[in-house]
The first five atom37 places (N, CA, C, CB, O) and aatype in JSON, in Angstrom:
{
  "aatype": [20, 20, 20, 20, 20, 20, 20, 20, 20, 20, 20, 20, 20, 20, 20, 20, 20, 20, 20, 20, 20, 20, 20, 20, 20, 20, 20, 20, 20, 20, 20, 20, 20, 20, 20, 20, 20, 20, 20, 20, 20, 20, 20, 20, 20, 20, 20, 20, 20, 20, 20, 20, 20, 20, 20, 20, 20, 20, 20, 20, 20, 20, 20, 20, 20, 20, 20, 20, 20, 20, 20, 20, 20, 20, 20, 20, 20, 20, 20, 20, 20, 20],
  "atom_mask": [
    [1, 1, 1, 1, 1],
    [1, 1, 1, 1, 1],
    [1, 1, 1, 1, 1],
    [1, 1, 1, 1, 1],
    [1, 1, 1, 1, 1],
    [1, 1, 1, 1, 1],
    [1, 1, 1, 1, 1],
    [1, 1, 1, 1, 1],
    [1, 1, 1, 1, 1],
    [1, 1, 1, 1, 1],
    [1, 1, 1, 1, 1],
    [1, 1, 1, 1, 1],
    [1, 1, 1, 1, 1],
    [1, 1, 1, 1, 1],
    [1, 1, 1, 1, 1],
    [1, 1, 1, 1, 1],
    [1, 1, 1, 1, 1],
    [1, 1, 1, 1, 1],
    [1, 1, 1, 1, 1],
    [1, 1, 1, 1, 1],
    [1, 1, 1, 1, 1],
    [1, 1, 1, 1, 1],
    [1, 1, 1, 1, 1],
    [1, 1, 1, 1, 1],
    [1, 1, 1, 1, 1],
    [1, 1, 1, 1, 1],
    [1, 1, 1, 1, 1],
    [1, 1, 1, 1, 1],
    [1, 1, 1, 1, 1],
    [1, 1, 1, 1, 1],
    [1, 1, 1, 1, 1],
    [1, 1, 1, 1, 1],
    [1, 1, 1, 1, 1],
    [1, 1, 1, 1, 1],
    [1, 1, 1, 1, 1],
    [1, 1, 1, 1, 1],
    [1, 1, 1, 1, 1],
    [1, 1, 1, 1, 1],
    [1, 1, 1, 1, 1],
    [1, 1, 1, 1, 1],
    [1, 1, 1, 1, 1],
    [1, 1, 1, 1, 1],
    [1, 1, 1, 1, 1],
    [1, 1, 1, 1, 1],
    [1, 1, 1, 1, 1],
    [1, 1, 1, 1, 1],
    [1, 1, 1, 1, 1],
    [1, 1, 1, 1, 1],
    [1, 1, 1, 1, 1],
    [1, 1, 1, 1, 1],
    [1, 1, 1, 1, 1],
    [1, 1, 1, 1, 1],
    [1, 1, 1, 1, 1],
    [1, 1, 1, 1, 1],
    [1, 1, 1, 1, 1],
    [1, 1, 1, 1, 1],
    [1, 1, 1, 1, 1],
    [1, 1, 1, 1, 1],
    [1, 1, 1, 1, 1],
    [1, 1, 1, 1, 1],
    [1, 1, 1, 1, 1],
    [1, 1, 1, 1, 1],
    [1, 1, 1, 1, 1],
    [1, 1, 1, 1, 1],
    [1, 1, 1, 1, 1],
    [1, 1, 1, 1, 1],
    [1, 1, 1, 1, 1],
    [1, 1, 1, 1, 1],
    [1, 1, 1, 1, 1],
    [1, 1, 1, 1, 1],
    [1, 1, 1, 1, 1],
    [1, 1, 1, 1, 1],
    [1, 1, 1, 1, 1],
    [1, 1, 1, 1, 1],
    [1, 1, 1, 1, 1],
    [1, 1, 1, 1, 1],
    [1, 1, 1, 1, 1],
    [1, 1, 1, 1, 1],
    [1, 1, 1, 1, 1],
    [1, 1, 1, 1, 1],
    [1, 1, 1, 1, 1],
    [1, 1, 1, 1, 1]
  ],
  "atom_positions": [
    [[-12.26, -28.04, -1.02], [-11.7, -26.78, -1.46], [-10.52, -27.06, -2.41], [-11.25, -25.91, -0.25], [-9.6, -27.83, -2.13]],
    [[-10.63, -26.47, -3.4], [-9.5, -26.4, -4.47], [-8.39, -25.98, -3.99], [-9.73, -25.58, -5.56], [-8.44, -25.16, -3.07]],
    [[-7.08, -26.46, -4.52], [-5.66, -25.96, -4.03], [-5.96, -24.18, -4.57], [-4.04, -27.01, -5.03], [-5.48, -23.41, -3.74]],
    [[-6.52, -23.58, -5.54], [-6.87, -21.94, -5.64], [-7.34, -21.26, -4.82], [-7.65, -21.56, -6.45], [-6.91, -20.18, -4.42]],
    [[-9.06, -22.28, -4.21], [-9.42, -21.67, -3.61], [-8.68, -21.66, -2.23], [-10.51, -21.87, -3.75], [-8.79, -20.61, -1.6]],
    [[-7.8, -22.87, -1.56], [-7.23, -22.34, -0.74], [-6.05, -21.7, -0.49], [-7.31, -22.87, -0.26], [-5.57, -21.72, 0.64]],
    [[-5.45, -21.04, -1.53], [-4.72, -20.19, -1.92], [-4.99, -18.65, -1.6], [-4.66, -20.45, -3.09], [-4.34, -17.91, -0.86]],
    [[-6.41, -18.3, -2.56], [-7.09, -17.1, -1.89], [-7.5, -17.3, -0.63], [-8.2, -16.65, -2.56], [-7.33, -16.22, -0.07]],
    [[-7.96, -18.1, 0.18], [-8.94, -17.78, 1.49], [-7.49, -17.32, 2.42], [-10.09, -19.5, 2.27], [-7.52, -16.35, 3.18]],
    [[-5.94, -18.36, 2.16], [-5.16, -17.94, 2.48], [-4.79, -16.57, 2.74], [-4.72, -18.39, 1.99], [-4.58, -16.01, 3.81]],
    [[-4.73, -16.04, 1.3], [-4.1, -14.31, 1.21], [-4.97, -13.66, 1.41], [-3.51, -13.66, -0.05], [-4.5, -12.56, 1.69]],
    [[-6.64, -13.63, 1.46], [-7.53, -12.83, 2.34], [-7.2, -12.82, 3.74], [-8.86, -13.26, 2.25], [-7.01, -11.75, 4.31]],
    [[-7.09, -14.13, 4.45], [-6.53, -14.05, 5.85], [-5.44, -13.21, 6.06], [-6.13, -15.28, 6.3], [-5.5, -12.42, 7.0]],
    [[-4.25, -13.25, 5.21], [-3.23, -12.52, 5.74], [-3.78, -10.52, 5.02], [-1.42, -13.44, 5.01], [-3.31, -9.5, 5.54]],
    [[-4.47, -10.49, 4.2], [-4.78, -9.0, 3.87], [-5.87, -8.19, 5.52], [-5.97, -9.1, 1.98], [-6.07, -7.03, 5.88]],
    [[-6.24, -9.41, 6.02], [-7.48, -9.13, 6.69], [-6.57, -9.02, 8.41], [-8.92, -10.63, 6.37], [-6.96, -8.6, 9.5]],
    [[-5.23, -9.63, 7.96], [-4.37, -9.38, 9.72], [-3.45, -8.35, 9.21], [-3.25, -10.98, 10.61], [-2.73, -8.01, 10.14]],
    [[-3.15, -7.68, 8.08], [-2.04, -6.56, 7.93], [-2.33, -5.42, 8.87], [-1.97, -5.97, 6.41], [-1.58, -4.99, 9.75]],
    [[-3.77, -4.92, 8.5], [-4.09, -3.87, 9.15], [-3.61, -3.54, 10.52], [-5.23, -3.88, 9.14], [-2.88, -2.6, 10.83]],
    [[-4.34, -4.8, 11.6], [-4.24, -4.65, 12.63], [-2.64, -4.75, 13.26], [-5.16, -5.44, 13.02], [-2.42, -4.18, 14.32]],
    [[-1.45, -5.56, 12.52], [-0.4, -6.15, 12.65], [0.45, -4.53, 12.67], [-0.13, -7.41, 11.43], [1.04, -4.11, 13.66]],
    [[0.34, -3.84, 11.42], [1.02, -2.81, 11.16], [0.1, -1.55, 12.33], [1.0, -2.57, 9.32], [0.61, -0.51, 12.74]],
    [[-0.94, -1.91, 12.57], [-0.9, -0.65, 13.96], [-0.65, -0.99, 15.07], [-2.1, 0.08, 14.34], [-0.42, -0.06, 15.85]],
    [[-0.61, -2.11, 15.52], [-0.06, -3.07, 16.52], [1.45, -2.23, 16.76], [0.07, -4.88, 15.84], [1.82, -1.9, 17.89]],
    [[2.07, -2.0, 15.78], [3.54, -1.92, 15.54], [3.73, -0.22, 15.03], [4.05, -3.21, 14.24], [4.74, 0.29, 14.53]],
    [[2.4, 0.43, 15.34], [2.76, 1.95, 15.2], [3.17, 2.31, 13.81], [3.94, 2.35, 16.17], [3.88, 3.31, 13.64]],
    [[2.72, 1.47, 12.64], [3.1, 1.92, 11.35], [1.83, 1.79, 10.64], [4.28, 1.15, 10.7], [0.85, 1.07, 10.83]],
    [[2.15, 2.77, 9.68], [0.77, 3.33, 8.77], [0.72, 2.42, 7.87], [0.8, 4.85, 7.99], [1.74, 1.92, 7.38]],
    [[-0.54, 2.07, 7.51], [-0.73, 0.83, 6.83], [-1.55, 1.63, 5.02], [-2.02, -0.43, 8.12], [-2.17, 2.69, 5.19]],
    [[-1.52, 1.36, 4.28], [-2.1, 1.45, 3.23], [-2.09, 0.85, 2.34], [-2.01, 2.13, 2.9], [-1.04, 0.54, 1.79]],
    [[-3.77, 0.34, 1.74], [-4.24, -1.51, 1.12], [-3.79, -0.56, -0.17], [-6.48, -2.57, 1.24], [-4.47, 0.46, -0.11]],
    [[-3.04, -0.55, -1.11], [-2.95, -0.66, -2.3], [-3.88, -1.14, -3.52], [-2.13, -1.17, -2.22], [-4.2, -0.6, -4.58]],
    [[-4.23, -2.55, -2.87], [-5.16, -3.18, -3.5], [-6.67, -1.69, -3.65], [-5.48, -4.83, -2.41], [-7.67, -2.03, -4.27]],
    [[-6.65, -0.92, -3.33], [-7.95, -0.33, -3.44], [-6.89, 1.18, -4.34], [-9.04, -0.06, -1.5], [-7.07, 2.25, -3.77]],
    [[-6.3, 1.24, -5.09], [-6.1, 2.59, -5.3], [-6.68, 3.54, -6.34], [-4.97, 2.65, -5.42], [-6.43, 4.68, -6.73]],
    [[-7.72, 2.42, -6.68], [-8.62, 3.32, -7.97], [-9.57, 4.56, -7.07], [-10.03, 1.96, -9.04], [-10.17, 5.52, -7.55]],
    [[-9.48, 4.27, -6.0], [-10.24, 4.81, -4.74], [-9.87, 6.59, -5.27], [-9.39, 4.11, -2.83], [-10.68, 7.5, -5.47]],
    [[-8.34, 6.61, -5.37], [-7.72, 7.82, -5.24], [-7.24, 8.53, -6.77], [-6.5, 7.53, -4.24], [-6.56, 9.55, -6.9]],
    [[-7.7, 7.84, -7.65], [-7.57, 7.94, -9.0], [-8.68, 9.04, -9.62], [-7.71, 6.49, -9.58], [-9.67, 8.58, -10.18]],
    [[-8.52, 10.44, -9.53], [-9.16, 11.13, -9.71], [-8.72, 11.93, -11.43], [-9.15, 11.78, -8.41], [-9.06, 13.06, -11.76]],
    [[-8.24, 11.36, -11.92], [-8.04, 11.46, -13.32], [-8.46, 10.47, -14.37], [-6.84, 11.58, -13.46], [-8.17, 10.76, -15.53]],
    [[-8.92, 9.65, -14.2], [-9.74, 8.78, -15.04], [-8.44, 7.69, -15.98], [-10.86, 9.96, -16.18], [-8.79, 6.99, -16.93]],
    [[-6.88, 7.77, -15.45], [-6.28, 7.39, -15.98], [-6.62, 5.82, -16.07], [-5.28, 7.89, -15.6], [-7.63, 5.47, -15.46]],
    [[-5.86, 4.76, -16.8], [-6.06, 3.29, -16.83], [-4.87, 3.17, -15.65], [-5.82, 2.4, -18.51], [-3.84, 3.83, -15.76]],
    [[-5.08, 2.32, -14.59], [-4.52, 2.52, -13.57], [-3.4, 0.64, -13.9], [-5.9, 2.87, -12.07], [-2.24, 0.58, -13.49]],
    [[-3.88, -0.26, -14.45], [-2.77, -1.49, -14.59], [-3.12, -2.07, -16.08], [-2.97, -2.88, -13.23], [-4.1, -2.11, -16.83]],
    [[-2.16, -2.37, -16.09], [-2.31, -2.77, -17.6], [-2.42, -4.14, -17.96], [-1.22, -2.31, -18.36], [-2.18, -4.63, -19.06]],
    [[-2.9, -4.88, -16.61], [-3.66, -6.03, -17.2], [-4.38, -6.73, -15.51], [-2.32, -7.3, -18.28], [-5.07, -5.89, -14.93]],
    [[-4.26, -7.93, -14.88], [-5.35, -7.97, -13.94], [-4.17, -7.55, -12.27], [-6.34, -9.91, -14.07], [-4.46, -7.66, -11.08]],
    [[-2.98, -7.12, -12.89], [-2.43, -6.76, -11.59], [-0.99, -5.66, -11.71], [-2.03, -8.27, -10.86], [-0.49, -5.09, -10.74]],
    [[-0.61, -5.57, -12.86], [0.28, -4.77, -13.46], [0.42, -3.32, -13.8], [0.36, -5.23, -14.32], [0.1, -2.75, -14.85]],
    [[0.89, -2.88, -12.87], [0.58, -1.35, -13.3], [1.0, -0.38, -14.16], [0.71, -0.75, -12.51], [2.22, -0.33, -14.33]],
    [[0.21, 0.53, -14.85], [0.87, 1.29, -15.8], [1.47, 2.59, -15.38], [0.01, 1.51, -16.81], [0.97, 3.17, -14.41]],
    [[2.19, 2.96, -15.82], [3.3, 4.7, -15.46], [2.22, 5.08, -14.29], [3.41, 6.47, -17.24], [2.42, 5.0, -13.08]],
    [[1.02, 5.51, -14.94], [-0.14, 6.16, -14.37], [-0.38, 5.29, -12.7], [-1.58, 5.95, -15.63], [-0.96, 5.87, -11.79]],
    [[0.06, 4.17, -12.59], [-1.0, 3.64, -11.72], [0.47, 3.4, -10.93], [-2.27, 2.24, -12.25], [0.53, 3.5, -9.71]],
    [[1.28, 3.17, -11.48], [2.96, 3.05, -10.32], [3.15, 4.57, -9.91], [4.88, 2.43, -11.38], [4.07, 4.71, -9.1]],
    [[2.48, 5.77, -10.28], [2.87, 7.44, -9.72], [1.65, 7.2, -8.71], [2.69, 9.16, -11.07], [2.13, 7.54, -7.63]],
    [[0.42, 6.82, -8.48], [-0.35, 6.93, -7.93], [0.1, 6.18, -6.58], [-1.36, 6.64, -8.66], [0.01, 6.77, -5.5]],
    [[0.58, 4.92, -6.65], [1.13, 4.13, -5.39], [2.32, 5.05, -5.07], [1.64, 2.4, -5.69], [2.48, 5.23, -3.86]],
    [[3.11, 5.62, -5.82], [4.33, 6.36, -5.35], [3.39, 7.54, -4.75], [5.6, 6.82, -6.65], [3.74, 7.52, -3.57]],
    [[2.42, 8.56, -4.87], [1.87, 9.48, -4.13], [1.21, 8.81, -2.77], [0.91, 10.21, -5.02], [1.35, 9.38, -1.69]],
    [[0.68, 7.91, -2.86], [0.39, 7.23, -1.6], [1.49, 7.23, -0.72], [-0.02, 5.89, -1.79], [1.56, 7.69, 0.43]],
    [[2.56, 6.5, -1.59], [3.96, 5.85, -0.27], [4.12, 6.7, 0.37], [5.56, 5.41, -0.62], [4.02, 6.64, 1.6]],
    [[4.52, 8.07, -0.47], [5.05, 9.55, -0.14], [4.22, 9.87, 0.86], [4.99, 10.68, -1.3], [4.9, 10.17, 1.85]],
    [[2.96, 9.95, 1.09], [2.16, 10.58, 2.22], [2.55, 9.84, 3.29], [0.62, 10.57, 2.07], [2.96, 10.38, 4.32]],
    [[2.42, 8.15, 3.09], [2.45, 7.81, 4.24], [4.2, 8.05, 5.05], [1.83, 6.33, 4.1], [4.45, 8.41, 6.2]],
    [[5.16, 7.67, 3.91], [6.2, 7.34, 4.61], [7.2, 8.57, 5.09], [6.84, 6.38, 3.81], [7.98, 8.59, 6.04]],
    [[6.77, 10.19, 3.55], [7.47, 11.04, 4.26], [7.47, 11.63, 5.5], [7.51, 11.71, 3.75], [8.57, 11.83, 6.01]],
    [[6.41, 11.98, 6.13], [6.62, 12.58, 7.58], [7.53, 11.69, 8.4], [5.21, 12.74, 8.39], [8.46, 11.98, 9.15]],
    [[6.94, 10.37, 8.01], [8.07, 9.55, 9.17], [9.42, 9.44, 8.84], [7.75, 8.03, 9.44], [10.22, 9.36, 9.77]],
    [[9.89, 9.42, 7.48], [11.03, 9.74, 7.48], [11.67, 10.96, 7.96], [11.24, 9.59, 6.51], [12.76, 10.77, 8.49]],
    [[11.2, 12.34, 7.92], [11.56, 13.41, 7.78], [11.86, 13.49, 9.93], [10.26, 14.44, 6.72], [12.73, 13.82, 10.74]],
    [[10.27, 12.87, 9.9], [10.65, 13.15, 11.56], [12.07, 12.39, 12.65], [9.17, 12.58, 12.32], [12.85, 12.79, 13.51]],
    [[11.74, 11.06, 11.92], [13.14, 10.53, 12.03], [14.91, 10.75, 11.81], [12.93, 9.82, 11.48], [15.79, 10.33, 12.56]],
    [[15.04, 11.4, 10.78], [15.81, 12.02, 10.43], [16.31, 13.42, 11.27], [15.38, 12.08, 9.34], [17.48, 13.5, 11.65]],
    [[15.31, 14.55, 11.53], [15.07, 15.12, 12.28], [15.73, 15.23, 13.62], [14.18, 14.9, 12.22], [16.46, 16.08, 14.13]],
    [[15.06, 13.71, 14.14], [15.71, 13.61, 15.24], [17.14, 12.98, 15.52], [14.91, 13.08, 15.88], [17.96, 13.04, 16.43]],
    [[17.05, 12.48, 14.54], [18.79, 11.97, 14.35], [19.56, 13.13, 14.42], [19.26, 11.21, 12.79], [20.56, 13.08, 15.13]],
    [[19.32, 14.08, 13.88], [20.31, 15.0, 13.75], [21.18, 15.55, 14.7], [19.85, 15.84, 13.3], [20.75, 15.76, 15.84]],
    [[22.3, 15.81, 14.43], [23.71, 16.31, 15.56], [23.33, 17.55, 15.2], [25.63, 15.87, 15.27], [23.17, 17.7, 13.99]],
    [[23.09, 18.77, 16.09], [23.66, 19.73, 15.58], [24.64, 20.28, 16.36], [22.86, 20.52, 15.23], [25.28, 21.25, 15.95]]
  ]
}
């Protein structure tokens, strides 16, 4: 095996334990790596084999937002003194 190829088999292993790691730990997980999934405007989503363009950094920012606002909001929430 090439020092590349064991480079990738590497970072597949760790893409292939996030999932379970982050529900293990009660947090919402979302692969990025797939976000053409949610690209319902036909925009060019990176502007070269990993770089994203305006278009494709608002699309990961609408993702984050789903996942992370409720939990912020609920957290916060409960922090609160009144």
């Amino acid at each position: 095996m090439t020092k590349n190829e064991d480079y990738l088999a590497h970072m597949q292993a760790k893409r292939t334990m996030l999932p379970e790691f982050f529900r293990e730990c009660a947090i919402p997980f979302c692969y990025l790596g797939a976000i053409g999934a949610y690209n319902t405007s036909g925009a060019n989503l990176y502007s070269d084999y990993c770089h994203l363009t305006p278009a494709g950094s608002e699309l990961v920012a609408d993702r984050m937002h789903t996942v992370l606002y409720p939990r912020i909001k609920a957290t916060l929430t409960a922090h609160t003194i009144n």
